[in-house]
DSSP file (Angstrom, degrees, kcal/mol; ACC not computed):
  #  RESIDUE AA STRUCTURE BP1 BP2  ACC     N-H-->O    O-->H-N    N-H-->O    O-->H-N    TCO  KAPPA ALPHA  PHI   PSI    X-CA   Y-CA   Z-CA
    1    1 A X              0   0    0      0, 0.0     2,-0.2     0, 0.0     0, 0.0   0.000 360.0 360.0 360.0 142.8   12.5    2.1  -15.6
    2    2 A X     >  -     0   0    0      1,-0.1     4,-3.1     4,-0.0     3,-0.3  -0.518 360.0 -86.5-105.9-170.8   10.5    2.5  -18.6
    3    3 A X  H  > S+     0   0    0      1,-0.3     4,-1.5     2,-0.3    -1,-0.1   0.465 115.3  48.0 -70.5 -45.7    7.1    3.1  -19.0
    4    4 A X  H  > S+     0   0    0      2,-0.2     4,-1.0     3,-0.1    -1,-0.3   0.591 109.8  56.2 -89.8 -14.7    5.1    0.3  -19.1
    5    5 A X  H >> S+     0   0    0     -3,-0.3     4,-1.5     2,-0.2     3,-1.0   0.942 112.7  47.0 -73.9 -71.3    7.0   -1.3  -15.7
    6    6 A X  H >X S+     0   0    0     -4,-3.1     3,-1.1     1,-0.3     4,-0.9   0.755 106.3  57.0 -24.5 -68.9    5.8    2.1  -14.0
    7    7 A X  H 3X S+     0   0    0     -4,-1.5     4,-1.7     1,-0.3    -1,-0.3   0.632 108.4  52.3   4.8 -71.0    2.5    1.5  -15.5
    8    8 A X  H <X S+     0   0    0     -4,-1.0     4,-1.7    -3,-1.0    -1,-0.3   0.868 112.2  35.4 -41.3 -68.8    2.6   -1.5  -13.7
    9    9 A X  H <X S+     0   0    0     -4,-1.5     4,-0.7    -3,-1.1    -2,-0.2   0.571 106.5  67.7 -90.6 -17.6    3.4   -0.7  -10.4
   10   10 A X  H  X S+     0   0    0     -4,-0.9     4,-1.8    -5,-0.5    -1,-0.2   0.969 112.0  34.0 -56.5 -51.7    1.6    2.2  -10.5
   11   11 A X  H  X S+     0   0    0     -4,-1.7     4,-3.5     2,-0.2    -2,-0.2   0.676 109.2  59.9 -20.5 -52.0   -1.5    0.1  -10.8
   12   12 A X  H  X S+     0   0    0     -4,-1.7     4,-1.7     2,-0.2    -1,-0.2   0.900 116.2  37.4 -79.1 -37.1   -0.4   -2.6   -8.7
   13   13 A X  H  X S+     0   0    0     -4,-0.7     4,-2.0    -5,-0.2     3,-0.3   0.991 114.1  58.6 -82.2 -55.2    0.0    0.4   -5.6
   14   14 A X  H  X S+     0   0    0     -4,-1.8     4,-2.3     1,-0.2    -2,-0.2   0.951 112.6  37.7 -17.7 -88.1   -3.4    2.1   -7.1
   15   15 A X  H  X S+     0   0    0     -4,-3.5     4,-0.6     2,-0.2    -1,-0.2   0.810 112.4  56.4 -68.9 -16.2   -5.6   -1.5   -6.4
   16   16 A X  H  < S+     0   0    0     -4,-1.7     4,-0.5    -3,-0.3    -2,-0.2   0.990 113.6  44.8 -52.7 -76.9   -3.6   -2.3   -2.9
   17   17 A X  H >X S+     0   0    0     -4,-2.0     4,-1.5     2,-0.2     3,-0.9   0.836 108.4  52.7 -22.9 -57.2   -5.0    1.5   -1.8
   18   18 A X  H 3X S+     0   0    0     -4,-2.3     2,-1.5     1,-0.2     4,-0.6   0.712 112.1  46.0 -64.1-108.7   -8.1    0.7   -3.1
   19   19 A X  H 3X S+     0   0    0     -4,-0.6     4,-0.7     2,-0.2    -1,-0.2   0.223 112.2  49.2  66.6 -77.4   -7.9   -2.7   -0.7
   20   20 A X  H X> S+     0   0    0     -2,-1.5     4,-1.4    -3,-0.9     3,-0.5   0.866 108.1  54.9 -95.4 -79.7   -6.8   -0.9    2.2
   21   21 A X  H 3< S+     0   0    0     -4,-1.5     4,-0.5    -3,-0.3     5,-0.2   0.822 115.6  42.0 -23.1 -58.1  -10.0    1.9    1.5
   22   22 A X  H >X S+     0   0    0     -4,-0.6     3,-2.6    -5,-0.4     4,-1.1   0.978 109.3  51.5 -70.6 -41.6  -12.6   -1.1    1.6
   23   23 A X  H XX>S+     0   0    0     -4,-0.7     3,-4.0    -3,-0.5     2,-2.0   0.945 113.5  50.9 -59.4 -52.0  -11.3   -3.2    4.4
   24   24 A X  H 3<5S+     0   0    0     -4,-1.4    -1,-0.2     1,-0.4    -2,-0.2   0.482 112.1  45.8 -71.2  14.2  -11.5    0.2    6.3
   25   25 A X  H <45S+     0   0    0     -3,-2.6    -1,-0.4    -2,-2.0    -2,-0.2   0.647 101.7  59.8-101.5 -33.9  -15.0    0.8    5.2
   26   26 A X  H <<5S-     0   0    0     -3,-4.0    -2,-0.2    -4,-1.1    -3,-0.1   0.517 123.3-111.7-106.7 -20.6  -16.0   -2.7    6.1
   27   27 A X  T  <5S+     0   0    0     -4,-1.1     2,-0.2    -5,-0.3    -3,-0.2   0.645  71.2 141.5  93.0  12.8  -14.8   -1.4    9.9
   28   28 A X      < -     0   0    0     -5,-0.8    -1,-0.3    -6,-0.2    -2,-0.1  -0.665  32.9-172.7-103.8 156.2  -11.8   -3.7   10.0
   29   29 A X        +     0   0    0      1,-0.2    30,-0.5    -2,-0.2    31,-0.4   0.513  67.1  42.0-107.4 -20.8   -8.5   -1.9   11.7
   30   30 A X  S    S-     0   0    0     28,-0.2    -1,-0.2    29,-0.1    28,-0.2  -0.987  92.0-105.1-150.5 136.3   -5.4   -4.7   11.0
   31   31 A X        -     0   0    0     26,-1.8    25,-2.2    23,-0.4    26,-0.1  -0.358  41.6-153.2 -53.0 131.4   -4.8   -6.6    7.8
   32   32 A X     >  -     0   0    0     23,-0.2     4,-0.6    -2,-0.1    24,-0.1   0.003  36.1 -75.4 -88.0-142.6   -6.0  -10.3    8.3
   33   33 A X  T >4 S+     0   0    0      2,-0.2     3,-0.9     1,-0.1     4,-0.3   0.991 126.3  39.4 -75.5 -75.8   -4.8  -13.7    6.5
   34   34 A X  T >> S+     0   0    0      1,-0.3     4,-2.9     2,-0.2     3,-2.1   0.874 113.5  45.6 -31.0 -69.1   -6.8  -12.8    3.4
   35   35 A X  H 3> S+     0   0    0      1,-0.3     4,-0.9     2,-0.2    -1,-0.3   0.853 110.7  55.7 -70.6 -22.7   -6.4   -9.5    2.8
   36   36 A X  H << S+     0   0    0     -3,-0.9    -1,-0.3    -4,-0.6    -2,-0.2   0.499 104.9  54.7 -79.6   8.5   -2.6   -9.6    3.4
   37   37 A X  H <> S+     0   0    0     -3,-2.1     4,-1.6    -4,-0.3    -2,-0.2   0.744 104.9  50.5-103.3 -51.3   -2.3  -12.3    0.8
   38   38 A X  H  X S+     0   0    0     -4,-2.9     4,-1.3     1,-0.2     5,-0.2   0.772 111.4  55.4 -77.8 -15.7   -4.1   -9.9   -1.9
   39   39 A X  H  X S+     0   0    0     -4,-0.9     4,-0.8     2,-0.2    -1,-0.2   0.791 110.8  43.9 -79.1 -37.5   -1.3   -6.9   -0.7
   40   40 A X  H  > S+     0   0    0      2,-0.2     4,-2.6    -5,-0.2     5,-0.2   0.800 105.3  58.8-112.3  -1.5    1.3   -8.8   -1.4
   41   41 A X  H  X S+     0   0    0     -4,-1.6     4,-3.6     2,-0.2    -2,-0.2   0.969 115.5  42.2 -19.5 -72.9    0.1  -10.3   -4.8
   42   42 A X  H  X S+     0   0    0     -4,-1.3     4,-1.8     1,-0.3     6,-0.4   0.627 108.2  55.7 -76.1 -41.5    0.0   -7.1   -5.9
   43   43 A X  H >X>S+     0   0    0     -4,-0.8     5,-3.2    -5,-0.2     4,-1.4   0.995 111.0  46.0 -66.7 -47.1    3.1   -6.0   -4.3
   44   44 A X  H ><5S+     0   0    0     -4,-2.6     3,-1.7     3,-0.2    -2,-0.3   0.989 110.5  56.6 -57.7 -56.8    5.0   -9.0   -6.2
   45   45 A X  H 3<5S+     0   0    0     -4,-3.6    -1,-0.2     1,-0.3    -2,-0.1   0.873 108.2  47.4 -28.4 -33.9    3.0   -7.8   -9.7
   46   46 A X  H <<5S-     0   0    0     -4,-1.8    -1,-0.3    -3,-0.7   -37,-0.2   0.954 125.2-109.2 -72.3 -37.0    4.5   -4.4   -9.2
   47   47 A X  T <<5S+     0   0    0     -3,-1.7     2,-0.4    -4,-1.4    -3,-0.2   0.332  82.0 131.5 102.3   6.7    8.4   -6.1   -8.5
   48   48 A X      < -     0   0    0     -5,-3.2    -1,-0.6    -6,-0.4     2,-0.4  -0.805  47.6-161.2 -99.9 139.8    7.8   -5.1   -5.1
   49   49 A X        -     0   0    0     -2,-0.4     3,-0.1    -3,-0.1    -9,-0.1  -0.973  23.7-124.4-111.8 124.8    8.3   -7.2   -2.1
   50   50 A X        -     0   0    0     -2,-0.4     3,-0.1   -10,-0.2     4,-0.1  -0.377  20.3-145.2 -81.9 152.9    6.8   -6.5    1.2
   51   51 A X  S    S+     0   0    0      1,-0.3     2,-0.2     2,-0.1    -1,-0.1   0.950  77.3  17.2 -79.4 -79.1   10.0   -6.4    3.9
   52   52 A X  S    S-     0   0    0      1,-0.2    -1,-0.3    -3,-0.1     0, 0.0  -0.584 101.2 -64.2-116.9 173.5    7.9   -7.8    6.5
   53   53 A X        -     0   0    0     -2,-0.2    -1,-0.2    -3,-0.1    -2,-0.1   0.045  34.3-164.5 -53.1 129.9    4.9   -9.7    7.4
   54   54 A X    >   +     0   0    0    -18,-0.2     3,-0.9   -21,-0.1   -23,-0.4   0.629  61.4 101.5-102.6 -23.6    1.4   -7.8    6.6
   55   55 A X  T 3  S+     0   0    0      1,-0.2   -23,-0.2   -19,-0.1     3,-0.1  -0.439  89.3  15.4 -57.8 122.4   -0.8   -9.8    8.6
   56   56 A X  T 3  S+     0   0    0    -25,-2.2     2,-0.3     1,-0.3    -1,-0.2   0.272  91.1 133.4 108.1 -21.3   -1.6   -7.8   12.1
   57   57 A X    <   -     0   0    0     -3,-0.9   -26,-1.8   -25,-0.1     2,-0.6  -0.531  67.0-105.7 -69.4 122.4   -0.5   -4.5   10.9
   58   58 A X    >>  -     0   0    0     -2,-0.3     3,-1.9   -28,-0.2     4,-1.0  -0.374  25.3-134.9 -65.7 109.0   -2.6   -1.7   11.5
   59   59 A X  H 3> S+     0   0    0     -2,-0.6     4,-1.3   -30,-0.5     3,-0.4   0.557  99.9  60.4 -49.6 -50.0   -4.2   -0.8    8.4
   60   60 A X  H >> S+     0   0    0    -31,-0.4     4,-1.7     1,-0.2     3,-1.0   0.960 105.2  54.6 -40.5 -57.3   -3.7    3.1    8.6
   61   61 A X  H <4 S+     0   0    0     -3,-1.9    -2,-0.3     1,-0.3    -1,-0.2   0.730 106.2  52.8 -68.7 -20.9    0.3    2.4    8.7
   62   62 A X  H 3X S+     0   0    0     -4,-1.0     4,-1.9    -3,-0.4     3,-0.4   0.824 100.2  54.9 -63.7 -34.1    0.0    0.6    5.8
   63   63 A X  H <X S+     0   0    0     -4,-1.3     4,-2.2    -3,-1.0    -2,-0.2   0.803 110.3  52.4 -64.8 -31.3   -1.7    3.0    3.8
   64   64 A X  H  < S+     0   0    0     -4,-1.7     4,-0.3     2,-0.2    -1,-0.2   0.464 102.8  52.1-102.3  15.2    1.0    5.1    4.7
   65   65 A X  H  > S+     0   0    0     -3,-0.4     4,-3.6    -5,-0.3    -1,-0.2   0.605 116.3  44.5 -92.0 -24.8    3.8    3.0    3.7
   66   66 A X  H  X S+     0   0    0     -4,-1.9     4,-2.2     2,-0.2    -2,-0.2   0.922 101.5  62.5 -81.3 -26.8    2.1    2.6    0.4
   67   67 A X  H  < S+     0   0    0     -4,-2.2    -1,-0.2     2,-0.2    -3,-0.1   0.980 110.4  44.9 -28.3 -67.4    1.4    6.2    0.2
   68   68 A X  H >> S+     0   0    0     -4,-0.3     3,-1.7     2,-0.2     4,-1.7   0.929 104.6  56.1 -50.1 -72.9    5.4    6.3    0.2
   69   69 A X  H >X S+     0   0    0     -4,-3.6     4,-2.8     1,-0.3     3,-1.1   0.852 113.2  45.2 -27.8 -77.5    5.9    3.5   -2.3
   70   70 A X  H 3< S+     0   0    0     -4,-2.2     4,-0.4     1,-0.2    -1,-0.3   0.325 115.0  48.8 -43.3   5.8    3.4    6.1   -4.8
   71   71 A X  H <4>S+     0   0    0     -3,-1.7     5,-3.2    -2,-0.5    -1,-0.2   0.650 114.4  42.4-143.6 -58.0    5.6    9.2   -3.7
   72   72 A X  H X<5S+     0   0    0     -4,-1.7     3,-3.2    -3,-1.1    -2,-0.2   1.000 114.2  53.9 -65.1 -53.7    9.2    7.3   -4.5
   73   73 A X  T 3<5S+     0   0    0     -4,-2.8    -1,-0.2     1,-0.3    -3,-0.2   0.784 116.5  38.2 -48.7 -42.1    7.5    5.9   -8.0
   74   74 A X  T 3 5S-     0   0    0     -4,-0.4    -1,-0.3     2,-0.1    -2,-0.1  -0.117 117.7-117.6-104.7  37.1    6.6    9.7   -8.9
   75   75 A X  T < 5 +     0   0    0     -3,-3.2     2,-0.3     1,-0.1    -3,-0.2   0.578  65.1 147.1   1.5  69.8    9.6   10.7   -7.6
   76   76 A X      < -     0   0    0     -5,-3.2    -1,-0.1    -8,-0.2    -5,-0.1  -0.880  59.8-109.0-109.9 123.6    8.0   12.9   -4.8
   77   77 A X        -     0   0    0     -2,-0.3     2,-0.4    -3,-0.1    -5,-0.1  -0.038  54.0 -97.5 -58.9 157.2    9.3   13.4   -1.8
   78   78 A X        -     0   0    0     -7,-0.1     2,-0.5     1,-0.1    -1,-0.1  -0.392  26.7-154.0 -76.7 137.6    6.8   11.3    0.7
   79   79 A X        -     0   0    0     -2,-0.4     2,-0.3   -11,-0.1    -1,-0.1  -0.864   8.1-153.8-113.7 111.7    3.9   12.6    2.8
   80   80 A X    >>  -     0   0    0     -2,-0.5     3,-0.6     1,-0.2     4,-0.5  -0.500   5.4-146.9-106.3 162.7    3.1   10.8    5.9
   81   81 A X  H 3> S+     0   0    0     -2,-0.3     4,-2.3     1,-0.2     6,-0.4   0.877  87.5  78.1 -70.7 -26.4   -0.7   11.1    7.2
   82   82 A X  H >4>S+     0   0    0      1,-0.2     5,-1.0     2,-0.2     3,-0.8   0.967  85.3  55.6 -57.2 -44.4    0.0   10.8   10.4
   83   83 A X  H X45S+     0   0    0     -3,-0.6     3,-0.8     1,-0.2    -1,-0.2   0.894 110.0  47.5 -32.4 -52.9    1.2   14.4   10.7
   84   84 A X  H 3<5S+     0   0    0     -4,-0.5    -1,-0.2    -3,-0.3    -2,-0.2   0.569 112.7  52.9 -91.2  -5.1   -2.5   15.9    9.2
   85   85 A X  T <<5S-     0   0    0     -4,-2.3    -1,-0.2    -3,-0.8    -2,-0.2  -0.035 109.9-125.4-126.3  51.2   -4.2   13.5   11.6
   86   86 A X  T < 5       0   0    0     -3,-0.8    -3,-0.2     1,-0.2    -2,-0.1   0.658 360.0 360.0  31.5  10.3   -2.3   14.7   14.9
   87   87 A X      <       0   0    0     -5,-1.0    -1,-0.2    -6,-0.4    -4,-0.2   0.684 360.0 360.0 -72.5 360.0   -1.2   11.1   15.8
């Protein structure tokens, strides 16, 4: 992959997080219509395609599939949160 496609999808994973941080600010717990719409903009921008349906999905578990996404791109292994937050 070169450089400027990373770029890309680094970003494109970068504003989804960001996204996910406000709804969960805002108090909301599961993506709704809207905000699953803008996730998977973003996901297509990267070249990424979400597997399944974002609507209804608990917001935490998302963060930590995107967590993952950032982790393969910087070819790290992935660290999921649930582990540091005893769930």
């Amino acid at each position: 992959m070169n450089v400027r496609a990373h770029r890309s999808r680094q970003l494109a994973l970068d504003r989804c997080l960001q996204l996910l941080e406000e709804a969960q600010i805002r108090g909301q717990a599961r993506i709704d219509g809207p905000l699953g719409l803008l996730l998977r903009r973003h996901l297509e921008r990267a070249g990424m395609i979400a597997e399944h349906r974002l609507e209804g999905r608990r917001i935490d578990r998302v963060l930590d599939d995107i967590f993952a996404l950032q982790a393969q791109l910087l070819g790290q292994e992935p660290e999921d949160s649930r582990h540091h937050n005893g769930a």
